[in-house]
C-alpha positions as CSV (number, residue, x, y, z in Angstrom):
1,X,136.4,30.0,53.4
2,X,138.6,32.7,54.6
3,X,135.8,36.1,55.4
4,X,138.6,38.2,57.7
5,X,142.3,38.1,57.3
6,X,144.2,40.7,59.1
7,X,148.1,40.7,59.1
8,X,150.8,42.7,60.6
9,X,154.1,43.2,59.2
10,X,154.9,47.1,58.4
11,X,156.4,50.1,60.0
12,X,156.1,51.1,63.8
13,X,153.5,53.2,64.3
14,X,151.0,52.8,61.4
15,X,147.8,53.1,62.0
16,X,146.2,51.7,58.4
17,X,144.9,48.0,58.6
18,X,143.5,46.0,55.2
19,X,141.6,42.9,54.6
20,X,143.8,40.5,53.1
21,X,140.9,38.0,52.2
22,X,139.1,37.9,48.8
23,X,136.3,39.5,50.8
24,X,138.8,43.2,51.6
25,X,136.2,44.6,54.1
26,X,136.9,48.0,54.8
27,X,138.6,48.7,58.2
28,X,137.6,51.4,60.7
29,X,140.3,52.1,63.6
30,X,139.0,53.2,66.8
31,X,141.4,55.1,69.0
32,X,145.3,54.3,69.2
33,X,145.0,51.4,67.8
34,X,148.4,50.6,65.8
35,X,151.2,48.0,64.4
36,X,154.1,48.1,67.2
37,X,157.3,46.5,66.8
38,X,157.6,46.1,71.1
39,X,155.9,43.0,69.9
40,X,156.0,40.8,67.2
41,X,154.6,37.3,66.4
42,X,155.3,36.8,62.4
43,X,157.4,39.7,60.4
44,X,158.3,43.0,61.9
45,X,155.3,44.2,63.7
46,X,152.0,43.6,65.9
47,X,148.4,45.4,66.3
48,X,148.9,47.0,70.2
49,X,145.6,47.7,72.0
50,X,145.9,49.7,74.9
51,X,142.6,49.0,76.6
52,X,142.0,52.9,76.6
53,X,139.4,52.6,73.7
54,X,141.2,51.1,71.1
55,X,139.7,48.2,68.5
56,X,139.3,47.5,64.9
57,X,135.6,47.4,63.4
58,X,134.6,45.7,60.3
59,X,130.6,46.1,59.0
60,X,127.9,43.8,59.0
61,X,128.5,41.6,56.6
62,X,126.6,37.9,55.4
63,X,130.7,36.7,55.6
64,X,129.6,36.4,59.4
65,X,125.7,35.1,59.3
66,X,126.8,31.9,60.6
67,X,123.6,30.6,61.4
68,X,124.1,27.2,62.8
69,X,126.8,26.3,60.4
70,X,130.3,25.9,61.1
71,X,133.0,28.3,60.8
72,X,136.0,29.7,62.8
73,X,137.5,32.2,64.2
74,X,141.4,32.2,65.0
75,X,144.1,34.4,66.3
76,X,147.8,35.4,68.2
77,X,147.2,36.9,71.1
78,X,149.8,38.6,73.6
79,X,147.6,39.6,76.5
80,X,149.2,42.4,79.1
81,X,146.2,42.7,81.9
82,X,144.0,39.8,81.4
83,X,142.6,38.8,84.9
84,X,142.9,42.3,86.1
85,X,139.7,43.6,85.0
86,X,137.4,44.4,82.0
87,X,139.7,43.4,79.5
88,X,139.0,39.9,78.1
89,X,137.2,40.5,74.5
90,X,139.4,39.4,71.7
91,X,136.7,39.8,69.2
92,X,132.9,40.9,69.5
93,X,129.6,42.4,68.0
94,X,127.3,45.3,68.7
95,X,124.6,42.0,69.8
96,X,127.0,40.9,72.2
97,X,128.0,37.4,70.7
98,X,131.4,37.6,71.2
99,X,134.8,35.3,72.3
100,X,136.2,36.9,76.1
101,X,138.4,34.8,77.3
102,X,140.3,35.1,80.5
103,X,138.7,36.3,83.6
104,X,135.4,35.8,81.9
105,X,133.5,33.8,79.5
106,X,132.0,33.2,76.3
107,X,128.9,33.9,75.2
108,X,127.6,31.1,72.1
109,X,131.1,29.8,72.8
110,X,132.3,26.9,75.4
111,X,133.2,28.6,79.3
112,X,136.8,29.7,79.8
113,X,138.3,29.5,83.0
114,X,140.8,32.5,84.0
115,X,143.6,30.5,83.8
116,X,143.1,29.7,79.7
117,X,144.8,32.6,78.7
118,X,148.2,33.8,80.0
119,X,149.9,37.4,80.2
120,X,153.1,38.6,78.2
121,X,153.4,35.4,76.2
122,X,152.2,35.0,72.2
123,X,149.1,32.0,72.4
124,X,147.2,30.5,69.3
125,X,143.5,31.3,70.0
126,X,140.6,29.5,68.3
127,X,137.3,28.8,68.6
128,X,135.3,26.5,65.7
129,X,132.2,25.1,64.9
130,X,131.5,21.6,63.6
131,X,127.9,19.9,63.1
132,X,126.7,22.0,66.0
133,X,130.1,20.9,68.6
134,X,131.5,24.3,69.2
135,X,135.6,23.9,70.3
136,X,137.5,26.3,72.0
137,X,141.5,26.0,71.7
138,X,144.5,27.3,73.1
139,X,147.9,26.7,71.7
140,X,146.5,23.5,69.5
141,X,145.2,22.3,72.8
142,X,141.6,21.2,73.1
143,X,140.5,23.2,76.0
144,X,136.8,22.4,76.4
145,X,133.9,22.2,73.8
146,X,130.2,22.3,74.0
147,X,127.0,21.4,71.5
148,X,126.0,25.0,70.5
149,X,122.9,24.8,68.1
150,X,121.9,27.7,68.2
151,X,122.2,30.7,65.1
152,X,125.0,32.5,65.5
153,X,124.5,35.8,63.2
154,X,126.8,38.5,64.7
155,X,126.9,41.9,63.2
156,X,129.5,44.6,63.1
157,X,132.5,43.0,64.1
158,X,134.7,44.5,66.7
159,X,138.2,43.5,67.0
160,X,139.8,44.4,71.0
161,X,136.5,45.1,72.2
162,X,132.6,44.4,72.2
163,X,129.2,46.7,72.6
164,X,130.1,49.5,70.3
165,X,133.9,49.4,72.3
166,X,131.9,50.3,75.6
167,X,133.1,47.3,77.6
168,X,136.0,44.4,77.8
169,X,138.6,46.4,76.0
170,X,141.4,44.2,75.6
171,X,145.2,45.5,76.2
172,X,148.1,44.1,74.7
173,X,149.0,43.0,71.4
174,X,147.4,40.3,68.5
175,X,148.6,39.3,65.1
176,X,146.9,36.9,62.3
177,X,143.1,37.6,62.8
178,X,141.3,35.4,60.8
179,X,137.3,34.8,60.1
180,X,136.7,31.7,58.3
181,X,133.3,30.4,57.0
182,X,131.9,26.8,56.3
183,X,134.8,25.0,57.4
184,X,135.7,24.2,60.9
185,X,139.8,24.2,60.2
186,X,140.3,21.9,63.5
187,X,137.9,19.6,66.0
188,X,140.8,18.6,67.6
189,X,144.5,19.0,69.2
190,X,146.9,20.5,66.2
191,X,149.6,22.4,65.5
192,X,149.5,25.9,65.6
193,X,150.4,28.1,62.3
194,X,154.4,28.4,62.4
195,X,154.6,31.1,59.6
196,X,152.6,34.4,59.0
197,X,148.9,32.9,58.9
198,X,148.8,31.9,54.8
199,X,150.1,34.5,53.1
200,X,150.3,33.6,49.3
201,X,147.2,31.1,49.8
202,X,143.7,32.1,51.0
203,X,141.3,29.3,51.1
């Protein structure tokens, strides 16, 4: 199930990213972006976005023609300016279908409210689709869901940004970026990952 799989746990200041899913899309870095150790969720280091133009974009790719089936899409996030601006897209695509959550909202994804997402504190971010119920998540917590039909078939992926990394740039820091496909891993409240995301075991 596991499309997308990006981990960070290496030096301060390297700027090479890989695919740790079966799938290893190649990884294009867009500006600064880079593994920091200011930060760290799991092992010695974090990607830091500075909202200057940084992201991470993966190509097209059928690992992300969702259609209307379910899938999901789950991260650590340590935001640094959310609510203060354009600066809300955790992940998006040139056809802006993407998740923004803080001082905005989702598009093909349930409506955030600003308070959803907090600054300078690690949060477990999800959003999945099961049998058409689309469920956004916070922390293992259930924060509002929505029956989303429609086909969802984003194209390049953007990682800290959406619209070619023209708008929404997110600042901060994330860790554990995962794409999964077919499965919707939770429908309701759970326990966020504890360890770095499944090393060792890809499904």
């Amino acid at each position: 199930y596991t499309k997308l799989l990006i981990h960070s746990n290496t030096t301060d200041g390297d700027t090479s990213f890989t695919d740790s899913s079966p799938s290893e899309h190649s990884l294009t870095v867009r500006g600064e972006t880079h593994h920091e150790v200011d930060q760290n969720r799991f092992g010695k280091t974090s990607i830091q976005f500075d909202g200057g133009g940084d992201s991470i974009t993966v190509g097209d790719s059928t690992d992300w023609t969702f259609g209307t089936g379910d899938f999901t899409i789950d991260m650590w996030v340590y935001p640094t300016t959310i609510g203060s601006g354009n600066n809300k897209s955790f992940i998006g695509s040139k056809n802006n279908q993407y998740i923004a959550i803080g001082d905005g909202s989702w598009q093909n994804a349930p409506a955030a409210t600003s308070d959803v997402i907090t600054n300078n504190a690690w949060q477990h971010v999800a959003v999945t689709r099961s049998s058409g119920v689309v469920y956004l998540f916070r922390n293992g917590i259930l924060v509002t869901s929505r029956n989303q039909q429609e086909s969802i078939d984003p194209q390049d992926i953007e990682i800290g940004a959406y619209g070619q990394g023209a708008s929404d740039l997110f600042t901060g820091y994330m860790d554990e970026i995962r794409i999964s496909k077919g499965i919707a891993r939770w429908t309701s409240d759970f326990l966020p990952p504890s360890t770095a995301n499944y090393e060792g075991s890809v499904t």
